[in-house]
N, C-alpha and C positions, 0 to 999 in steps of 0.2 A: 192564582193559588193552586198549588200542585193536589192530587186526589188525599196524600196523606194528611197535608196539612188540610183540609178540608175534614177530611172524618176527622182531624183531630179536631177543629173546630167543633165539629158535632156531638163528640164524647166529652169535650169540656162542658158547652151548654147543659148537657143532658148530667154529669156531675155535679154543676152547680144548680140545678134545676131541683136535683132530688136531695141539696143541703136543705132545700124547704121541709119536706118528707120527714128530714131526721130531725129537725128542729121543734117540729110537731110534734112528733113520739116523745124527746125527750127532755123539751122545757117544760110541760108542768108538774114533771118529777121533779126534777135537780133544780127548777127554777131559773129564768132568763142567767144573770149572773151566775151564778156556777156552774151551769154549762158552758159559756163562752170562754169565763175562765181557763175551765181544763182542754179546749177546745185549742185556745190558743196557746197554754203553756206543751201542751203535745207537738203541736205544730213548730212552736217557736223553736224548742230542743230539736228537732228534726230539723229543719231548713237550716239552722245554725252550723250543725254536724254539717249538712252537705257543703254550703259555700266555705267553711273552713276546711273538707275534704279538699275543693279545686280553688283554694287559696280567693277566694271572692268575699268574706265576712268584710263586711263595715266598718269603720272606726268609729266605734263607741263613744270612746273618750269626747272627742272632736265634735259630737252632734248627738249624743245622746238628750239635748233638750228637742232638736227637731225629732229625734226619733217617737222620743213619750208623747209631742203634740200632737204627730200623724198616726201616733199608735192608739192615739184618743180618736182623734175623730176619723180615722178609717177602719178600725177595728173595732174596738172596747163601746164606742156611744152604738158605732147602727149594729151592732151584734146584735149588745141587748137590747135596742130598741125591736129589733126584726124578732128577734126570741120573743120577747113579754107580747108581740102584736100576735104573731102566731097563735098564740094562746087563745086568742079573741078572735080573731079569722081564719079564715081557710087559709092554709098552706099555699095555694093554687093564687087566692087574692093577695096575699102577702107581696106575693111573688112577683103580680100585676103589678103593683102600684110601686114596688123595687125599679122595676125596669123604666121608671120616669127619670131615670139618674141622668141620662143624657140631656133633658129639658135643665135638670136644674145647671147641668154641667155648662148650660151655654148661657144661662143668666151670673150663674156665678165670675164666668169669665169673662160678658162681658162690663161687668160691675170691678171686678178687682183688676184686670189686665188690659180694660179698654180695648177688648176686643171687638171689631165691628158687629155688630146688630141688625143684621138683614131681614127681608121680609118674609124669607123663609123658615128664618129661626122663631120669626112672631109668630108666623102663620104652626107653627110645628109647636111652641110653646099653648095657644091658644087652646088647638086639637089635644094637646094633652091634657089643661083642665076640663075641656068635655069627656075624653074619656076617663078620666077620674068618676066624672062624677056619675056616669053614666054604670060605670062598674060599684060603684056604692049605693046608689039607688035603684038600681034592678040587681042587686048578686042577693043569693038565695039567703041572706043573714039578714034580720032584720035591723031597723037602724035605731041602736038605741046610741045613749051615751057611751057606752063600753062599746060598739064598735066604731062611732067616730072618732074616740081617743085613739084606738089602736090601730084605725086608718092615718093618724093625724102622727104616730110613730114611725108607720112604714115610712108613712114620706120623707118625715125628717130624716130617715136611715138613710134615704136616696139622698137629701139633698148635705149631711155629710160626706158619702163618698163623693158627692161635686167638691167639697171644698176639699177636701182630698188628691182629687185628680188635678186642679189647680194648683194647689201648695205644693205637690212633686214635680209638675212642670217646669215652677220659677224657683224651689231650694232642691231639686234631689237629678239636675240634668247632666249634673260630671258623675252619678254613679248609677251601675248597670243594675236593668231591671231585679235581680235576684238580691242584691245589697237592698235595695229602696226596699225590696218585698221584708227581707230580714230584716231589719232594723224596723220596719213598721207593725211586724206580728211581736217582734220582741216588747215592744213599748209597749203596745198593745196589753200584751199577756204579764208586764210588770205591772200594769195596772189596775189592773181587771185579780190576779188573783189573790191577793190578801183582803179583798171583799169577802170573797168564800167564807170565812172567817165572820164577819157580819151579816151574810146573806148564806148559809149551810143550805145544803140541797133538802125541799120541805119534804119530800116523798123516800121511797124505799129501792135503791137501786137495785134491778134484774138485771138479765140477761140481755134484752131488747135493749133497755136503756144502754148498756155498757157499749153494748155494740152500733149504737148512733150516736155514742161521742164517738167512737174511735172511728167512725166512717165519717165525719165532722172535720174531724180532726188530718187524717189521713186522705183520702180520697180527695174531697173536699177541700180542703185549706195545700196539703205539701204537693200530691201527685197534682192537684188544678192549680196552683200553681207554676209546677215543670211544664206542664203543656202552653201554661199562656205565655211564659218566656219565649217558649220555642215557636212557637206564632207569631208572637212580635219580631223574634229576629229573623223571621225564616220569610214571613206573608206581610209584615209591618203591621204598624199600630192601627192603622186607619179599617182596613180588612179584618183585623181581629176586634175591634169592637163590633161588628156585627152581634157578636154573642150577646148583646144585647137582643135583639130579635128573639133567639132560640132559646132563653134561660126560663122565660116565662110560658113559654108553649109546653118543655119536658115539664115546669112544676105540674103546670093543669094536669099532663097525662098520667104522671108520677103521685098524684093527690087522688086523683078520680080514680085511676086505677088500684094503689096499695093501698088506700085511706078512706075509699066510700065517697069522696067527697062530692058533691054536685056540681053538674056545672050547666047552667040555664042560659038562655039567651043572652042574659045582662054580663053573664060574665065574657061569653064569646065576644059579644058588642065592643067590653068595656077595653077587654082585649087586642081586639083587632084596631080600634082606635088611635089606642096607648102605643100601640106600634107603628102607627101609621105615621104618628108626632113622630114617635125616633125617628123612624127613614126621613123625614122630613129633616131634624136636625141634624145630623151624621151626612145626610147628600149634602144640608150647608156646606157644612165643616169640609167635604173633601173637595168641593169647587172652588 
């Protein structure tokens, strides 16, 4: 990996890192759904213009049922599920228990693709319900029912984008990364926003809030985006999933430092753990 792509790798994490940050400020204004809503119809109109600027949009027509299924469950279900959790946890934990995505990535696949099942993927699955549970029973929140629901969404939010990253594997491999990306925020954002409509945002939009959709939406969704195309084709898939590692270390510093948030031993533990499971299943995956 060349020095660019490396900080680029570093400024992506630390962009998706601080999607936690704005999610926090501006879900229990606008509320889980209509934030992600307008998060995603920003985004979708942007991404759309560019890949139609260099001739790359998707054919709609042809796959628009696979577009709405992966616009469901890689966009529209863990948006708002990570939005409504946030509400109820730290930003910083949210963000933890996000980064188990790779764990379920390797149960998912090998369940539906019959992919082998090594002892390193057990042992790396294993270490990640310890550190689960270890960042739920020492993090500085106490454990009532409202926080084990909204620990019990983050994960689901992870383990849809597993079935995500599996279902683009086996339907979306004759089209390049920035088509799969558009056609799955479009679906996404057809979905998600005439809820708004049934779900109206319950609070009073400011200035703050305005400007943590638009860095949501911008920064966040289109510019991280450009960068993770350009990683994948520049450093490959394998190299750029590391940003798993780094997305949950910027939330912690980006929560604790703009946000007050705490952060005790149980979260460091639950932390270091939770990452330790990834390296474990990611070195599988590249042997």
């Amino acid at each position: 990996m060349s020095l660019l792509d490396l900080l680029l790798l570093i400024l992506l994490s630390a962009i998706w890192g601080a999607s936690y940050l704005f999610t926090r400020i501006a879900g229990p204004v606008l509320g889980p759904i209509s934030l992600m809503a307008i998060r995603l119809f920003i985004a979708a109109g942007m991404l759309l213009a560019l890949a139609r600027s260099i001739r790359q949009a998707p054919d709609f027509r042809a796959r628009w049922r696979q577009f709405l299924f992966i616009g469901a469950i890689g966009n529209a279900i863990p948006f708002v599920l990570i939005a409504d959790a946030v509400i109820h946890l730290n930003a910083s934990i949210a963000a933890i228990l996000n980064a188990t995505g790779p764990l379920f990535t390797t149960i998912v696949s090998t369940l539906w693709l019959r992919e082998r099942l090594g002892l390193r993927k057990i042992l790396g699955a294993g270490v990640g319900i310890l550190g689960v549970s270890i960042l739920v029973g020492w993090s500085p929140l106490a454990v009532t029912p409202t926080v084990l629901l909204a620990t019990g969404q983050a994960l689901l939010a992870a383990l849809s984008y597993a079935l995500t990253a599996v279902y683009a594997r086996r339907h979306f491999a004759d089209l390049s990364p920035l088509q799969a990306a558009v056609g799955q925020v479009c679906g996404g954002a057809v979905l998600l926003t005439p809820l708004m409509i049934v779900a109206p945002p319950p609070g009073a939009v400011t200035w703050p809030i305005t400007l943590s959709v638009l860095a949501l939406a911008v920064p966040c969704t289109v510019v991280a985006y450009f960068i993770y195309f350009r990683l994948i084709a520049n450093a490959g898939p394998t190299k750029t999933s590391t940003v798993a590692f780094l997305i949950p270390l910027f939330a912690v510093v980006w929560a604790a430092a703009l946000l007050g948030e705490p952060v005790n031993f149980g979260v460091l533990a639950g932390l270091g753990v939770i990452l330790l499971s990834v390296w474990l299943v990611l070195g599988a995956v590249t042997k």
